[in-house]
Every structure is written in structure tokens, then in C-alpha cells.
C-alpha positions in Angstrom: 44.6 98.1 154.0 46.6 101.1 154.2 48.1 103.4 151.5 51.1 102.3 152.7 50.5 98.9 153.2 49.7 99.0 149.7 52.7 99.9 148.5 54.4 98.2 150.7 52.7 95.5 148.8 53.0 96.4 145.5 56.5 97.4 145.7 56.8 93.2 146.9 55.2 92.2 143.7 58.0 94.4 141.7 60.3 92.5 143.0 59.4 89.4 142.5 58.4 90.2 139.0 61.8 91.2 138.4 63.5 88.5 140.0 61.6 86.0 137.8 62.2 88.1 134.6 66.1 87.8 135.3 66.3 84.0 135.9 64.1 83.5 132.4 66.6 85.8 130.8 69.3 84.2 132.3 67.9 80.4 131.2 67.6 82.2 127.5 71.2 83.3 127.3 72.3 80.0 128.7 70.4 78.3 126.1 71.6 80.3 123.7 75.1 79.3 124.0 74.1 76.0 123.2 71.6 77.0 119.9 74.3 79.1 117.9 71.8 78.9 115.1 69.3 80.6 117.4 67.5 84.3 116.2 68.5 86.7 118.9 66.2 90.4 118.1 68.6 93.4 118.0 71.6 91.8 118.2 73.6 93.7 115.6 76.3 92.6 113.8 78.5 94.2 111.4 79.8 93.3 107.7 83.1 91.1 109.3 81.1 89.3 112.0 78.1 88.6 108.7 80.6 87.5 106.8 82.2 85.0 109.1 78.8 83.5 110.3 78.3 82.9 106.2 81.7 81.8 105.8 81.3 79.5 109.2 78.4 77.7 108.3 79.1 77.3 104.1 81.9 75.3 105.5 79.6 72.6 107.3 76.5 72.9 104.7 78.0 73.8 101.6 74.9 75.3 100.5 72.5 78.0 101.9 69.5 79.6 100.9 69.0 83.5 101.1 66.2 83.6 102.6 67.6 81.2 105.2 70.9 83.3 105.7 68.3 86.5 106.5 66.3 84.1 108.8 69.9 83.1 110.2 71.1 86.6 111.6 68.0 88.3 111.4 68.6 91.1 108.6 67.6 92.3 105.4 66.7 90.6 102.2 69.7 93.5 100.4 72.0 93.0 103.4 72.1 88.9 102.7 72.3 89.9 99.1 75.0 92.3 99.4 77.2 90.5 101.6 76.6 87.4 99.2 77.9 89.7 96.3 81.1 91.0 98.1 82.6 87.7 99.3 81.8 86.0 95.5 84.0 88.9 94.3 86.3 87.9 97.1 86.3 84.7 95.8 85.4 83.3 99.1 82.1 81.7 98.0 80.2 80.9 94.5 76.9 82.7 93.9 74.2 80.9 92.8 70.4 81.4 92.2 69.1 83.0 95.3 71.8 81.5 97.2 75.0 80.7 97.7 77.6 77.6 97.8 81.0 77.1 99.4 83.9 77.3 96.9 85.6 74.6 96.2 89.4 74.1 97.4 90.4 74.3 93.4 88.4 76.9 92.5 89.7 78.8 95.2 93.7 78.9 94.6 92.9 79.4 90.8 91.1 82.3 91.5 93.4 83.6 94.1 96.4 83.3 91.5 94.5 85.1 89.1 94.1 88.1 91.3 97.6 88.2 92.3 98.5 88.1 88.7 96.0 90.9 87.8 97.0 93.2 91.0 100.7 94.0 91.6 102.2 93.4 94.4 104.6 95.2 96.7 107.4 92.8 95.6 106.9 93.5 92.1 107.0 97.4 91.9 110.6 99.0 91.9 110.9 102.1 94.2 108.0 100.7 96.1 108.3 103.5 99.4 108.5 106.2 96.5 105.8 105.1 94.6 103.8 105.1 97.8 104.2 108.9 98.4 104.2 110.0 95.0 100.6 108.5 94.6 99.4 109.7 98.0 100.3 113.1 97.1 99.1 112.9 93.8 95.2 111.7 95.1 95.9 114.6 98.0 95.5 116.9 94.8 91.9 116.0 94.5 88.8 117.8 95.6 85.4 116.1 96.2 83.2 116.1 93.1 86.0 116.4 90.9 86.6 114.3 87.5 90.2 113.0 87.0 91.7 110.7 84.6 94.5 108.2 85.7 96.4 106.2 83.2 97.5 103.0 83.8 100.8 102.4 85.8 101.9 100.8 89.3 101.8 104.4 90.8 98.3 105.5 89.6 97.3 102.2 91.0 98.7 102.9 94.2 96.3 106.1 94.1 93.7 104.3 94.2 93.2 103.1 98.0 93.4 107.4 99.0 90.7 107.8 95.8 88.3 104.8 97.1 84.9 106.0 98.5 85.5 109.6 98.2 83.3 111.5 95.7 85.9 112.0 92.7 84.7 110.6 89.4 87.7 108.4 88.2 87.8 107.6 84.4 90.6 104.7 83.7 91.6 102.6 81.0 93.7 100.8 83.7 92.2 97.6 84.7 93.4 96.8 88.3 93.1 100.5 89.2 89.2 99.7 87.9 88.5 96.6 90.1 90.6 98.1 92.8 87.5 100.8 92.8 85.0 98.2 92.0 85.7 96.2 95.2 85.5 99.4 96.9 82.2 100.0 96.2 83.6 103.7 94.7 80.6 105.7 94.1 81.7 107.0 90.6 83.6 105.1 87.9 84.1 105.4 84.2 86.4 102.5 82.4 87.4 103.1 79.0 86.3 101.2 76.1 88.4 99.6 73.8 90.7 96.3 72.6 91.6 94.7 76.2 95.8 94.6 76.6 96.0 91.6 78.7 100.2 91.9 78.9 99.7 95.3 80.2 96.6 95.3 81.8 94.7 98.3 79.6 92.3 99.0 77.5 93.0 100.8 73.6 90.9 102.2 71.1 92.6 103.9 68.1 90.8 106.8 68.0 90.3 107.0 71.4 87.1 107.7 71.1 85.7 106.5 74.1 87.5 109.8 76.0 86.0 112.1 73.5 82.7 112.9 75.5 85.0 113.2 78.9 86.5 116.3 80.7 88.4 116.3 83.8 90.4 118.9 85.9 93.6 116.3 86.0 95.1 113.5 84.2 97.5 111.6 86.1 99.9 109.7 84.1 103.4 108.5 84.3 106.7 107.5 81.7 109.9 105.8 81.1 111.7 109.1 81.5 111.6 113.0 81.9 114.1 115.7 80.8 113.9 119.4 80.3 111.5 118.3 77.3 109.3 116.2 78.6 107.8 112.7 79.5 108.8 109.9 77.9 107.2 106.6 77.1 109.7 103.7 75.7 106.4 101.4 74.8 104.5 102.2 71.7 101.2 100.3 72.9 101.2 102.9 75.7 102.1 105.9 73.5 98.9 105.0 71.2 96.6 104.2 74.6 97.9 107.7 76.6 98.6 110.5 73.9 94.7 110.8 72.9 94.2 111.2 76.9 96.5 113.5 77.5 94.1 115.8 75.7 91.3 115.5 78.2 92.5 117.1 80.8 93.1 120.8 82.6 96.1 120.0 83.9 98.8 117.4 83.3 100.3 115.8 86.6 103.4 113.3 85.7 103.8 111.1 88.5 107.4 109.6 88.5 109.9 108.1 91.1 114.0 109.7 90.4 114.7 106.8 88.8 113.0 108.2 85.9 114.7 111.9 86.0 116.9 112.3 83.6 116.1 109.4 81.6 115.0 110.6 77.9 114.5 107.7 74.9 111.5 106.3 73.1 108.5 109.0 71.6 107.9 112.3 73.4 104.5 111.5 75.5 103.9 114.7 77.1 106.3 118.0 76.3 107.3 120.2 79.4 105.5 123.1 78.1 101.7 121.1 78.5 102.7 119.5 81.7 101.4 121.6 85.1 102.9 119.6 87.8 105.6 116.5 88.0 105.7 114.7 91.8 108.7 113.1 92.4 110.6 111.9 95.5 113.6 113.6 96.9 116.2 112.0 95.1 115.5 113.0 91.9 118.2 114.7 89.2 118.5 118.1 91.1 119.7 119.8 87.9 116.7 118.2 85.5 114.0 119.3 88.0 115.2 122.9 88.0 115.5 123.1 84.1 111.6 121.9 84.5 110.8 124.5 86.9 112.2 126.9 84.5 109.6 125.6 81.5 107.0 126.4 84.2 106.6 123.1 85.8 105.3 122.7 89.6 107.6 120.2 91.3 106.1 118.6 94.3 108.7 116.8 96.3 107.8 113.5 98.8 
């Protein structure tokens, strides 16, 4: 035989090889479609295709194993943990003993009401498209590895979705700002210690004593008002939980919609001369903000 007879030949065998490789790949796909449950190596899915393949068979099996999720999509023993973790704190399955079970239909709208009662929601904060901006700017303030306290209040929580993930150590008394971060996996998180204030959703210790040990570069905080003299808080509760705070930070940052300028009554939270910067929206008392500017407060505008 020649040399290129041989390859003649050889190049024949290739092709054949190939051919027959193709039509068994082709039979395994097509039976694939069929298995659903089938294992298919390095086929990789990500957290929202995981979760619905969970999701997709709890609701035909009510129960599954974690061991038999990992053997189900192929991953990791801490991925099938972690994804069984998140969507119990979703409420969109129970966790159980190396495992996990569907959640029942009850279990399910009393949780989900409980969350909406614990979380405000759009329809429940005044001045919502204010609010927005104000806390956007307010987070914008923030550097990576910085340590910032935010009080408790429907802006600061707003804050929270532009503080999520980034390296910024939040420390909170404010519960839904909390799980907000929790959920989000934020990498640094410090909740305040104290007697639980289910009415307004924060936590209180008479000698705040819990902030002693903490430092930060801000403390964002808001009031019922602000004049030429300062921050205002109408609720007592929230005097006693905010004043010892107020003392833990470089610089104050009063984060309030113009709803709020002008408006003076209840006790004096914060006086003009400690506060560094107030962010406000655009309509805001022209005449209050510049007798603030002229006690040395920043006025940021959104």
C-alpha cells in the first residue's frame, strides 16, 4: 500500500468515526428530551434556572433529599445547600434536615403577608420618587470599606438596595433595612442590640450601649422636621433610640424629603451646628435651606 493510499484510507475511517459519533450524540440528546431527570456533564446552570428545577419538582414530590438535588443537576454539596437556604428565606420552600419540603399553600400567604407587613411598600411611603433620590444620593456618599450607621426610617431603607453587596459595613437598629441586607447576602452587617419595637420596626437599649464599641465616618438619619435649628423628631421612642447614635459618627447626613423643611415641633434630635450635610429634593423651603447653609450645612439637592 501506498503512503497515500494510506491516508486515503485512514482519512475514510475519520469519517466514519465521526459520522457514527454524531448519530450517538444525536440519539442522546433525543433521549434526553424525554429523561428531564437525566444528569447531563457540564451543563451549567445558574442560581434562577437551580431554583426553578427545585421549585419544579418540590411541586410533584413534595420532598427531596440533598444529596438527590446535587445528583439531580450535577453540582456541589454547598451549592444545593445554599440555594436550599435562599429560597426558605424566600419562603418558597421549608428546610428540613438535609433536605427540603414544598411549602404548603397556608404557610405560604402567612408568610408572604408577614413580609409585606415587615417591608414597606411603594404605596405606603409619602414622597415616594423623593425618597428614591434622596436615598440614592445619600449611599452615593459612600466609599468601599467604609463604616456607616443608618437609623431606621422609609428613606434609609430605600438605601439599602445601592448599599447591598458593596464592601461598606452597615450598623442598623432598623430591622427591614437589616433583612433587606441579609437577603442580599451583604458581606458586612452589624444590628444593634436592644428591646425589639415591633410598631416601628427598631431595636432600643437605654444606654445605647450596644453603639458604644462602634465608629463610623456617617450616620444617616432622618426627622419629623428641620429649621434653621435643627432636626426634629415628633416620636419620643425614636428620640431615645437615635440621640445616643447620633454620637457615633464623623459626620451627620439628615436625609429628608421638602415636606419636612420648615417643619419644627417635638424634641430637638440633631442641632444645625453638628449636622454636616442635609439631602433634600428640589422643592424644599428655599428660605430654611439657606439659613442652614449659613450654620455651615452642605445641602445636596435631587
Amino acid at each position: 500500500m501506498t503512503k497515500n493510499q494510506l491516508k486515503i484510507t485512514n482519512s475514510g475511517h475519520l469519517k466514519i468515526k465521526k459520522r457514527h459519533n454524531e448519530f450517538l450524540f444525536a440519539q442522546n440528546v433525543k433521549f434526553g428530551q424525554n429523561k428531564p431527570n437525566i444528569k447531563i456533564k457540564g451543563l451549567v446552570m445558574n442560581e434562577v434556572q437551580r431554583h426553578r428545577r427545585l421549585l419544579e419538582y418540590l411541586e410533584n414530590h413534595t420532598y427531596i433529599s440533598t444529596n438527590d438535588y446535587v445528583e439531580m443537576l450535577d453540582i456541589s454539596l454547598s451549592t444545593a445547600r445554599r440555594d436550599i437556604t435562599k429560597l426558605a428565606e424566600e419562603g418558597r420552600l421549608t428546610k428540613m434536615r438535609n433536605g427540603a419540603e414544598a411549602i404548603r399553600h397556608d404557610e405560604q400567604v402567612s408568610s408572604a403577608h408577614a413580609t409585606s407587613h415587615f417591608i414597606p411598600a411603594e404605596m405606603d411611603i409619602d414622597n415616594y420618587d423623593a425618597k428614591v433620590r434622596i436615598a440614592r444620593a445619600a449611599a452615593d456618599l459612600c466609599e468601599e470599606n467604609d463604616s456607616v450607621i443608618v437609623s431606621g426610617s422609609n428613606t434609609t431603607f430605600l438605601m439599602g438596595e445601592h448599599l447591598a453587596g458593596h464592601n461598606i459595613q452597615v450598623i442598623t437598629n432598623f430591622m427591614p433595612l437589616a433583612y433587606q441586607l441579609i437577603q442580599a447576602n451583604h458581606p458586612s452587617l452589624i444590628i444593634l442590640g436592644g428591646q425589639y419595637l415591633p410598631e416601628r420596626h427598631i431595636t432600643i437599649s437605654p444606654d445605647a450601649e450596644s453603639a458604644d464599641e462602634h465608629s463610623s465616618r456617617f450616620v444617616f438619619f432622618t426627622g419629623t422636621g428641620i429649621t434653621k435649628a435643627g432636626v426634629y423628631t415628633s416620636d419620643i421612642l425614636v428620640y431615645m433610640a437615635e440621640k445616643k447614635l447620633l454620637e457615633y459618627g464623623d459626620r451627620l447626613i439628615a436625609l429628608m424629603d421638602s415636606s419636612k423643611i420648615g417643619k419644627h415641633g417635638g424634641k430637638l434630635l440633631a442641632c444645625a451646628s453638628q449636622l454636616d450635610t442635609l439631602i433634600t429634593d428640589e422643592a424644599a423651603d428655599k428660605e430654611t435651606l439657606q439659613s442652614l447653609v449659613e450654620a455651615g450645612v452642605k445641602i445636596i439637592l435631587v
